[in-house]
C-alpha positions as CSV (number, residue, x, y, z in Angstrom):
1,X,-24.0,-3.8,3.8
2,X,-27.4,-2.1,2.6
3,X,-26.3,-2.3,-0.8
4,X,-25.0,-5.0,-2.9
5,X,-21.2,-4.1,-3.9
6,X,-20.7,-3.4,-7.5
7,X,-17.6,-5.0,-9.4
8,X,-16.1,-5.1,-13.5
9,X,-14.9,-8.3,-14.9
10,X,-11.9,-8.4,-17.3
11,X,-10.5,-11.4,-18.9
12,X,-13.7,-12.5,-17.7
13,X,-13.6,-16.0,-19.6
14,X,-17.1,-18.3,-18.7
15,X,-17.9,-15.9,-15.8
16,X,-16.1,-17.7,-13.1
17,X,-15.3,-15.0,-10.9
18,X,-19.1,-14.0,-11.1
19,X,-19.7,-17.0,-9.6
20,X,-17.5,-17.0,-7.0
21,X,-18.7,-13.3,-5.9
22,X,-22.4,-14.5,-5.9
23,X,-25.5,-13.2,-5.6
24,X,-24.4,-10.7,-2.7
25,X,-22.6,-8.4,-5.7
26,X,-23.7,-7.0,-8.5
27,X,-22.0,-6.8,-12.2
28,X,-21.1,-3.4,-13.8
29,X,-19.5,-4.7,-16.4
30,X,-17.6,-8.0,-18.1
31,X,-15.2,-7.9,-20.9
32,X,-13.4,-10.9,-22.8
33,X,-11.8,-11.1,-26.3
34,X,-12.9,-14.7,-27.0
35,X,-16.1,-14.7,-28.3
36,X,-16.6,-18.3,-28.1
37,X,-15.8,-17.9,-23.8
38,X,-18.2,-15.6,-24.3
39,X,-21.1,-17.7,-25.4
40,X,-20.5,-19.6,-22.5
41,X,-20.8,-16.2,-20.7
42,X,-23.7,-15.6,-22.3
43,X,-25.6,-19.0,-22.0
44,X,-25.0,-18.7,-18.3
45,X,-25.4,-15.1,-17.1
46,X,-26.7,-13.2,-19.8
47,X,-25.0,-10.2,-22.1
48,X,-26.6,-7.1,-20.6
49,X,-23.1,-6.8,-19.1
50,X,-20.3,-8.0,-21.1
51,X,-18.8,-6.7,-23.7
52,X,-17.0,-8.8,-26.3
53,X,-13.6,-7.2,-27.5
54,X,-9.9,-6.5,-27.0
55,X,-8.8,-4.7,-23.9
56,X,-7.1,-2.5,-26.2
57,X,-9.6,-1.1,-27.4
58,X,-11.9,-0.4,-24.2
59,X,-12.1,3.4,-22.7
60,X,-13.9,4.4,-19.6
61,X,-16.8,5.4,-21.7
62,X,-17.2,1.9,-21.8
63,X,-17.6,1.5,-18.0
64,X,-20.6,2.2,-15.9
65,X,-21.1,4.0,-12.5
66,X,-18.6,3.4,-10.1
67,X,-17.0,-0.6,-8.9
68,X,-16.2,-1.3,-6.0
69,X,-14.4,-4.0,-7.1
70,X,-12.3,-4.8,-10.0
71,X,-11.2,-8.4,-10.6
72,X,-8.9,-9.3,-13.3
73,X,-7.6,-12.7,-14.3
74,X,-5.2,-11.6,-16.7
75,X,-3.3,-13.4,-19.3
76,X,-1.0,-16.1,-17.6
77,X,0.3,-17.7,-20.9
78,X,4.0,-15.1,-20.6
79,X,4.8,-15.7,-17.3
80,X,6.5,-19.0,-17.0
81,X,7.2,-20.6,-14.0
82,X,11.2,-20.6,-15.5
83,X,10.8,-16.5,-16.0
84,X,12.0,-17.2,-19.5
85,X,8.8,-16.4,-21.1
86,X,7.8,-12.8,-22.6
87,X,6.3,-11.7,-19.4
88,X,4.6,-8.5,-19.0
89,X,6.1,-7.8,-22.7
90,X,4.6,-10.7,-24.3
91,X,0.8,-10.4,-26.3
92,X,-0.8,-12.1,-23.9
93,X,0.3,-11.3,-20.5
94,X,1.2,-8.1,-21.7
95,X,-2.4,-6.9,-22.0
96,X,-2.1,-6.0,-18.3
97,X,-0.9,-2.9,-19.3
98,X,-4.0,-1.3,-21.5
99,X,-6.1,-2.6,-18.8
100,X,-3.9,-0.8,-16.2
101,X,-4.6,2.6,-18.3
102,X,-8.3,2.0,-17.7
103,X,-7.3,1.5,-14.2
104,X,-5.2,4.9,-13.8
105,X,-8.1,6.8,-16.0
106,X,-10.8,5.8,-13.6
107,X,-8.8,7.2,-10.8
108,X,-8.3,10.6,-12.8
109,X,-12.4,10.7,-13.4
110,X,-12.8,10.4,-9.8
111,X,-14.0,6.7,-10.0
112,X,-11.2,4.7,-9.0
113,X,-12.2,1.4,-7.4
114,X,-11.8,0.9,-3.5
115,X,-10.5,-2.3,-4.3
116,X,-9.2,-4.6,-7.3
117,X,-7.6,-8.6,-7.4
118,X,-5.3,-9.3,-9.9
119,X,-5.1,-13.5,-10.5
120,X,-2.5,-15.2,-12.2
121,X,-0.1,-18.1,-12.4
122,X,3.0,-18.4,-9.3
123,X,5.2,-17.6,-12.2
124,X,4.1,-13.9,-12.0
125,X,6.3,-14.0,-9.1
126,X,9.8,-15.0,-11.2
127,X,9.0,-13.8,-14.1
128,X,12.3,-12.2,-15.5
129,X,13.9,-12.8,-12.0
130,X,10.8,-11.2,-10.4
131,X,11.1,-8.0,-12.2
132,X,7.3,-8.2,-13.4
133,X,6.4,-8.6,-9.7
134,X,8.0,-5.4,-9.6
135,X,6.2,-3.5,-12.1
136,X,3.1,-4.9,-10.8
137,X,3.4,-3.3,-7.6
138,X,5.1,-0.7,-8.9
139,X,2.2,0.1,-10.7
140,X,-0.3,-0.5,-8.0
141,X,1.5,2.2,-5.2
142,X,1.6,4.9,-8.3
143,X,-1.9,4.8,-8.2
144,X,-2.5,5.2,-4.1
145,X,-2.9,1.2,-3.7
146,X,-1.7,-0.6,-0.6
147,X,-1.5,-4.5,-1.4
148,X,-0.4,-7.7,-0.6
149,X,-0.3,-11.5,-2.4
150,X,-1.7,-15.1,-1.8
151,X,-0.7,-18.0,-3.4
152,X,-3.8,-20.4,-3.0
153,X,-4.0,-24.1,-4.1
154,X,-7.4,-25.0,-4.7
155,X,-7.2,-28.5,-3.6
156,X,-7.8,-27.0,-0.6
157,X,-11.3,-26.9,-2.1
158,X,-11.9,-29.1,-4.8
159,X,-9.7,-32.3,-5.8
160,X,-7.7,-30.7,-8.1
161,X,-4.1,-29.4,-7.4
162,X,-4.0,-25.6,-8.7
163,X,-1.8,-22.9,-7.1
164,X,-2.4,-20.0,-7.7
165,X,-1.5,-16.1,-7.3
166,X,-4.1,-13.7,-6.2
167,X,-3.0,-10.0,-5.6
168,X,-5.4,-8.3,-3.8
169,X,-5.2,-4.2,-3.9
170,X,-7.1,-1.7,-1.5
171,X,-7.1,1.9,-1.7
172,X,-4.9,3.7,0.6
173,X,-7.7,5.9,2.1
174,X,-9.5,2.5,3.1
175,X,-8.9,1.7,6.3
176,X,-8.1,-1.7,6.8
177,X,-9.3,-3.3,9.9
178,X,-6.3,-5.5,12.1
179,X,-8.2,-8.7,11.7
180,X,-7.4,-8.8,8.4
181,X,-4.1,-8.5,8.5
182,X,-0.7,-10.8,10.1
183,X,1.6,-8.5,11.5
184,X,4.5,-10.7,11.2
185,X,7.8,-10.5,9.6
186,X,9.6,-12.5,6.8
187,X,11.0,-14.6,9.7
188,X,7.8,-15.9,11.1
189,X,6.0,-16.4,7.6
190,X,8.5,-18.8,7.1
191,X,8.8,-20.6,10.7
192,X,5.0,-20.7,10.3
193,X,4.8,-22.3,7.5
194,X,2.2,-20.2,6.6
195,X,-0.8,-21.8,4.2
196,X,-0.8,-18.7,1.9
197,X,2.3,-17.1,1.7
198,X,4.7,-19.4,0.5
199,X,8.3,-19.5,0.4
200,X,8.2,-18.0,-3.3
201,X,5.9,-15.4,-2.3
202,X,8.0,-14.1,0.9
203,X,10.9,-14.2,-1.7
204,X,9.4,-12.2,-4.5
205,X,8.1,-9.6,-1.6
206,X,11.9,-9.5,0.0
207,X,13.0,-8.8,-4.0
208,X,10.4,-5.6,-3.7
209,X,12.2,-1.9,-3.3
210,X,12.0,-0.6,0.2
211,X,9.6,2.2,-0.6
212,X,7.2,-1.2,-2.4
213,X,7.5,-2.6,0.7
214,X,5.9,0.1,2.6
215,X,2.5,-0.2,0.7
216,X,2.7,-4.1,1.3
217,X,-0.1,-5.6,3.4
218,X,0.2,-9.4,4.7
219,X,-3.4,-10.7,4.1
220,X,-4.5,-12.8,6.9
221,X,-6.9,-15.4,5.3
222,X,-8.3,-17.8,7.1
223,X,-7.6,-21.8,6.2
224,X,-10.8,-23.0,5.0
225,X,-12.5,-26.4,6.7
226,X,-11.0,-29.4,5.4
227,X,-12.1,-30.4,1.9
228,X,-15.0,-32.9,2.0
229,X,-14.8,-34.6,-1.8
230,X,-11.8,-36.4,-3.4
231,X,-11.8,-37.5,-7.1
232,X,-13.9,-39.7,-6.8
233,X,-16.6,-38.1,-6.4
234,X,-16.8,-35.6,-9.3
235,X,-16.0,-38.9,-11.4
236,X,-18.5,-40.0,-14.3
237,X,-19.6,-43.3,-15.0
238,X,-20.9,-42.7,-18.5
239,X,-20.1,-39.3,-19.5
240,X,-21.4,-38.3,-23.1
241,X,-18.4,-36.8,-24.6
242,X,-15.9,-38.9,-24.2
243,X,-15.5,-42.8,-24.2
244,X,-13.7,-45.5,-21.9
245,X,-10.6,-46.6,-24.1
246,X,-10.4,-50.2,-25.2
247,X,-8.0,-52.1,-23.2
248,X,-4.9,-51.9,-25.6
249,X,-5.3,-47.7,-25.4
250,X,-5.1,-48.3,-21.8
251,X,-2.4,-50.8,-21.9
252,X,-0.4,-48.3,-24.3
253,X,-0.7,-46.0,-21.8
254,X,0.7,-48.4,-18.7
255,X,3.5,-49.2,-21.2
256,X,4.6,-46.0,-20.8
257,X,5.0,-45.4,-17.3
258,X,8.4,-45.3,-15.3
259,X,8.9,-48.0,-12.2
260,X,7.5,-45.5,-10.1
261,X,4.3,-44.7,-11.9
262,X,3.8,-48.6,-12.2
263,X,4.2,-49.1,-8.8
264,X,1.5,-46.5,-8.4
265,X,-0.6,-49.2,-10.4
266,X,0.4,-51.7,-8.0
267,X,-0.4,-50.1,-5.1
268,X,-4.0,-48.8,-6.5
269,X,-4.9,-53.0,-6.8
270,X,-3.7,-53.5,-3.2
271,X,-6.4,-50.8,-1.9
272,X,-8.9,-53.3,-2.2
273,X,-11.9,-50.7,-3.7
274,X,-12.8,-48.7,-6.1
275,X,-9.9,-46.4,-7.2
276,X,-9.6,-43.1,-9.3
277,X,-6.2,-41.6,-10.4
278,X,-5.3,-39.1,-13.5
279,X,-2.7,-39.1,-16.0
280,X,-0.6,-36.5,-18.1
281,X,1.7,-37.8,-21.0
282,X,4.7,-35.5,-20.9
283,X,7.7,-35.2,-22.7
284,X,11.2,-36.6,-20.8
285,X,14.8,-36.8,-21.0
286,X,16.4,-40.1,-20.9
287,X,20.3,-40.8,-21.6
288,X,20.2,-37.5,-23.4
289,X,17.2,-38.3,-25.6
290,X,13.3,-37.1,-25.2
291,X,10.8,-40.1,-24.2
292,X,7.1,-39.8,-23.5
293,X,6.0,-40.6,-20.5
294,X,2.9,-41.4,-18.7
295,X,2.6,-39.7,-15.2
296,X,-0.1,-40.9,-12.7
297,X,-0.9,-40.0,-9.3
298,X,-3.5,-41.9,-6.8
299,X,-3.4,-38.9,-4.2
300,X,-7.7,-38.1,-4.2
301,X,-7.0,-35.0,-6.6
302,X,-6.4,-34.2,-10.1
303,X,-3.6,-32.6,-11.6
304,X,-3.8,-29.1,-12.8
305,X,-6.3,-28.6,-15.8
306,X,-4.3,-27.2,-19.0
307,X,-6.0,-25.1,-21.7
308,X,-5.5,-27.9,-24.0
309,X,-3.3,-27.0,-27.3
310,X,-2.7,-30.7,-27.8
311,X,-2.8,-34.4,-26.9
312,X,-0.3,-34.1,-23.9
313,X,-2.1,-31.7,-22.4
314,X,-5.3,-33.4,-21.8
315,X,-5.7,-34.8,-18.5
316,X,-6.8,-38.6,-18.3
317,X,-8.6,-40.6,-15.5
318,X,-7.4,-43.8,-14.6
319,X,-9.9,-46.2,-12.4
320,X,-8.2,-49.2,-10.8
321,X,-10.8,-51.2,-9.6
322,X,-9.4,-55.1,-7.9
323,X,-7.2,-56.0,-11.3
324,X,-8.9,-54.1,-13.9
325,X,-7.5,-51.1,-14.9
326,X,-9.5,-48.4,-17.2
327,X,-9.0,-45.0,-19.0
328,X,-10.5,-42.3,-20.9
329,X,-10.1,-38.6,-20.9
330,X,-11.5,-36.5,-18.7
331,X,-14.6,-35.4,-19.2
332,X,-15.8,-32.0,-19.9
333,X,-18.3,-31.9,-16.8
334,X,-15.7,-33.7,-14.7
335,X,-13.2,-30.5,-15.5
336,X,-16.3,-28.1,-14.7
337,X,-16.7,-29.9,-11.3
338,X,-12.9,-29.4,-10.5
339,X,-13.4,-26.1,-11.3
340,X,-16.3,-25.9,-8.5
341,X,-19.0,-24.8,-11.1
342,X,-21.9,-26.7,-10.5
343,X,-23.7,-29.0,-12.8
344,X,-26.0,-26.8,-14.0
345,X,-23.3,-24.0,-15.2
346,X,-24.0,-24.4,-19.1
347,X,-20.6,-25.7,-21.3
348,X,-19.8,-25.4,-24.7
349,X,-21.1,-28.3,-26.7
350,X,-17.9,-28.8,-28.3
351,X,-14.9,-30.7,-26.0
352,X,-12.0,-29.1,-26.6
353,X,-14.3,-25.4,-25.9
354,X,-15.4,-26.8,-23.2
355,X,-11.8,-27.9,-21.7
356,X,-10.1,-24.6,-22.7
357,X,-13.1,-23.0,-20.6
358,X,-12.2,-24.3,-17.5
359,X,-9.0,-24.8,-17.9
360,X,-8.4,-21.2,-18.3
361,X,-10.7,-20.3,-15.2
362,X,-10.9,-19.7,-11.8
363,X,-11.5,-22.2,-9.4
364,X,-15.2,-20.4,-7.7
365,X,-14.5,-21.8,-3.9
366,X,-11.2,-19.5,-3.9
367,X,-12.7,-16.4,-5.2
368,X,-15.8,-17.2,-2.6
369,X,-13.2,-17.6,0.1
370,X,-11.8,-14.6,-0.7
371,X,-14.4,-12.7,-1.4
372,X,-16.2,-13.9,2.6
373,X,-13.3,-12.9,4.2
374,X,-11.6,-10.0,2.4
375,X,-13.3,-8.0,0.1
376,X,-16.9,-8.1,1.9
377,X,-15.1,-6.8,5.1
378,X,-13.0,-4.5,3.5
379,X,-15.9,-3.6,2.1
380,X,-17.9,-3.0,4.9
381,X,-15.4,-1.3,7.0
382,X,-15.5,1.6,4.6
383,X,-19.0,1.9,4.6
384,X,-19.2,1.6,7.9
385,X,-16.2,4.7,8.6
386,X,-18.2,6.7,5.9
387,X,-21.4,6.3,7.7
388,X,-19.8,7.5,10.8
């Protein structure tokens, strides 16, 4: 590619996306409503690109040349795994729909993007029995956009479990070569098993309208190489904003923990080294009446980082090294590692504006990975066909 590929950022939070991309594409243009996200933005890439400020309130005036790429990371906060949430209606989730209309205007000036990635939670998929799915691709075809869906966990990555939804949109006048696409059936993405489309996602595409179904591609991503750090490793020893509870705030914590989550305990002493583990409190059901609970898990990855509106959801770690057991909160830089930002990516000074940072990201291998073996090819493809 002689040129690097140009791209706008929306809901563009620390920049995580720009990160992922690389230094191999260029930014147009960045827009976020939080201000303090965008300090962090700031710190770490500058502001000659972003611009702080509701969606709303955007026009294409406000949007340089021409993107080749458009990645937005939407809202997720309406669409509930349950579909009972607001969905595409709700505040938040619902501001897909002013950024759309900068969408659909940039096509009408002539400057529609070749291709744009819509991220979100799996419960974009069920939300209101899968009717926001709809609209989404709904919305997508209206404008000449042929499209398909992964569902990624970035533990495939990083050791942090994190599924999620990545829709991925080309033009139709971009041809798209065969390698990047299965040619399979609903059938075979099932008896596969396939790594990225999952059983949800075959189901929410088998919900689409026959003529949806026409524009849908079936992305063939490759599996990355088998993830090289556990838990462990992105682990602290003295980190500098949180402290290591005394051993009654730890022993509270054990106290709370089913059989099973003892035995997790139990098993963690048997290993005979050094062990690290994470913790959520959540809110149970027992003989009809709610009960905190404290849920661990030993597996080499963390759970999945929540924008933290309150104690519960605040990830711990646990390290269960011979008989001693300790516990503290997760660090900021730990959730900054998990994330796959590097340690010099500049956080908030503050903890919780550091934890709502990252926990409202995007984890950088997966857009990398996605950006190596989609967009860059797609991408190139086109350049190359226009050349020719």
């Amino acid at each position: 590619m002689s040129r690097k590929p140009a791209y706008y950022e929306f809901f563009a939070g620390g920049g995580m996306a720009r990160a992922g991309l690389g230094e191999g594409w260029r930014c147009l243009f960045a827009n976020d409503f939080d201000r303090k996200k965008a300090e962090s933005y700031r710190a770490n890439w500058g502001d000659e690109d972003l611009h702080v400020g509701d969606v709303r309130d955007l026009s294409t005036a406000r949007l340089p040349g021409r993107a080749d790429l458009v990645w937005a990371s939407f809202p997720c906060q309406d669409l509930s795994l349950a579909g009972a949430g607001a969905g595409l209606k709700g505040e938040r989730s619902g501001t897909f729909w002013p950024f759309w209309d900068l969408m659909k205007a940039l096509r009408q000036e002539g400057r529609a993007p070749a291709l744009i990635v819509l991220e979100n939670v799996c419960g974009a998929l069920t939300s209101h029995g899968g009717k926001d799915f709809v609209k989404i691709c709904e919305a997508l075809a209206k404008e000449r956009y042929r499209f398909g869906a992964l569902v990624i966990d970035a533990a495939l990555f990083v050791p942090q479990s994190r599924p999620r939804l990545f829709i991925i949109a080309v033009q139709e006048v971009v041809a798209v070569p065969a390698s990047l696409l299965r040619h399979c059936e609903r059938s075979e993405v099932l008896q596969n098993d396939d790594l990225f489309h999952t059983r949800a996602l075959v189901a929410a595409h088998e919900r689409l309208p026959r003529a949806l179904r026409a524009n849908w591609l079936w992305w063939n991503l490759r599996a990355p190489p088998p993830r090289n750090k556990s838990l462990i490793d992105v682990i602290e020893d003295a980190p500098h904003d949180v402290e290591w509870h005394k051993a009654q705030e730890t022993n509270a914590l054990i106290a709370m923990m089913s059989d099973v989550n003892l035995a997790k305990i139990v098993e963690a002493k048997r290993a005979g080294r050094k062990m690290a583990g994470t913790l959520y409190r959540r809110t149970r059901y027992q003989n009809g009446a709610k009960i905190q609970r404290a849920e661990a898990r030993f597996d080499g990855i963390a759970g999945c980082l929540r924008t933290p509106g309150g104690g519960s959801s605040r990830q711990f770690v646990l390290i269960v090294d011979k008989s001693k057991v300790r516990s503290r909160l997760m660090s900021a830089r730990e959730t900054a590692r998990l994330m796959g930002l590097p340690d010099d990516y500049i956080l908030p000074r503050n903890y919780n504006e550091a934890y709502h940072l990252t926990g409202d990201g995007v984890v950088v291998p997966v857009v990398r990975r996605i950006a190596a073996n989609l967009l860059e090819p797609l991408l190139n493809a086109r350049i190359v066909r226009e050349a020719a």
